[in-house]
C-alpha positions in Angstrom: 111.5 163.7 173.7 113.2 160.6 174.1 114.6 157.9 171.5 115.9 154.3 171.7 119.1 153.8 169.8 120.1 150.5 168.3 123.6 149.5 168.4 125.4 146.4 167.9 126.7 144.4 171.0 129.1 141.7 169.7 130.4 138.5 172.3 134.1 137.4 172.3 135.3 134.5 174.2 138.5 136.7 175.2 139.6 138.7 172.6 137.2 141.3 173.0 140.0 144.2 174.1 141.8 143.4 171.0 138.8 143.4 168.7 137.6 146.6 170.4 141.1 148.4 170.0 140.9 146.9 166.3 138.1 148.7 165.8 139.0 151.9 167.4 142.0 151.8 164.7 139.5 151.7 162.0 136.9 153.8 162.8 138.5 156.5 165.6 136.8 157.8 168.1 137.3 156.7 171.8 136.8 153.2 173.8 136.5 152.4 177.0 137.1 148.9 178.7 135.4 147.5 182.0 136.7 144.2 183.3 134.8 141.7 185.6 137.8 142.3 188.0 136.9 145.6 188.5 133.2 145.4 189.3 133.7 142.3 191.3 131.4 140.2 188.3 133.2 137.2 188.9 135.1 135.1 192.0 136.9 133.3 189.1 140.6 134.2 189.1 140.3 133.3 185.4 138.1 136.4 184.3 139.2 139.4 186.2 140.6 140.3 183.0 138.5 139.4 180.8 136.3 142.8 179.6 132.6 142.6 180.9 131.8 145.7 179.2 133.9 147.6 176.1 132.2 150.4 174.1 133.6 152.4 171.3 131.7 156.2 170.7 132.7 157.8 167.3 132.2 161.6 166.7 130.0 161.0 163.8 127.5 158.7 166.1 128.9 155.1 165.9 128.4 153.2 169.0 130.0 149.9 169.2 129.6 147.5 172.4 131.2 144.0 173.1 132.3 141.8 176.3 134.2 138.8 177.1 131.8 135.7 177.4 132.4 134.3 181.2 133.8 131.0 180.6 130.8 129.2 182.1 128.7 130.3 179.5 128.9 128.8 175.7 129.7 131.0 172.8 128.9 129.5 169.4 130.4 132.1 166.5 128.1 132.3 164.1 126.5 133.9 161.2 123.6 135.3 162.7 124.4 139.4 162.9 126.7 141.6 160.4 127.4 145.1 161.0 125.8 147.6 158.5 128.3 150.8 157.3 126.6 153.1 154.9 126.8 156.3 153.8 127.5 158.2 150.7 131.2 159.5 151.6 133.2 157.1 149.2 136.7 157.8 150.1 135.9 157.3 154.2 133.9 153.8 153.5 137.1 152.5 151.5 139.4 153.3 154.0 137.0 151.4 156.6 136.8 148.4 154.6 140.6 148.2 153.4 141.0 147.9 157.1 138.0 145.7 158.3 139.1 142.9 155.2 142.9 143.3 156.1 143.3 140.3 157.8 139.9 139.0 157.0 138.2 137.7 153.8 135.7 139.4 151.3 132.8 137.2 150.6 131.7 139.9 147.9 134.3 142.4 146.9 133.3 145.8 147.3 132.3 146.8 143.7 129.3 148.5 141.8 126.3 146.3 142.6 122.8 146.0 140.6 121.3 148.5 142.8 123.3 151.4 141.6 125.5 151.7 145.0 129.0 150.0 145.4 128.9 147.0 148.1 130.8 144.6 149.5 130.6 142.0 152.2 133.4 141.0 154.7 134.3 139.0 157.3 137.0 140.8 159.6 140.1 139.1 161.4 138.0 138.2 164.6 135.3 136.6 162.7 133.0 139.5 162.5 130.6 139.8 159.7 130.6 143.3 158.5 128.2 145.0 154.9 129.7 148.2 153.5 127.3 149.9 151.2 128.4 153.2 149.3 125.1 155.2 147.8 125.7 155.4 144.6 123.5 157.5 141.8 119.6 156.9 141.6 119.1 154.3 138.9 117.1 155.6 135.5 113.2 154.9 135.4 
């Protein structure tokens, strides 16, 4: 049986190494780096640095992809994707988001919400939009 996977692919104009590593110092796990100079993806002497491919495998199933935009292409930053982290193990999603907002800013602190879980909204150092949800108990009803 086979099954398609979703997993977030985030753009960088050339920081994409640094965010990767960033992340790999949050969440663990191992990452890998490809450049465009090493698959011959660009005859620009510019971007044989610059990562065409990075992905970050966790052991408990996080698989996070990014690449350097080739400067001939635009990048607009936007608002348009966040990265969801949920889960029920409290202590583990604190210690993620103390590191995602260290260097970024909380949009909505991560606190009991309405819903019964705790929550909290972020934006990390590199611009990235990131939603930490911690399950909380069933509400009454």
């Amino acid at each position: 049986m086979t099954h398609t996977v979703l997993n977030p692919y985030l753009s960088f104009r050339d920081t994409a190494r640094q965010a990767m590593d960033f992340y790999q110092s949050v969440f663990g796990g191992e990452v890998t780096h490809s450049t465009f100079g090493e698959y011959h993806a660009s005859e620009d002497p510019a971007e044989q640095d610059k990562i065409m491919h990075s992905q970050l495998k966790t052991d408990w199933g996080l698989a996070l992809m990014a690449a350097d935009t080739p400067n001939s292409m635009e990048l607009t930053p936007g608002n348009t994707y966040a990265v969801s982290l949920s889960g029920d193990d409290e202590v583990e999603l604190r210690g993620y988001w103390d590191k995602l907002v260290d260097g970024g800013t909380a949009a909505m602190p991560l606190e009991k919400a309405p819903w019964g879980d705790t929550f909290g909204m972020c934006t990390d150092k590199f611009g990235v939009s990131w939603l930490v949800n911690i399950a909380g108990e069933p509400a009454d009803g």
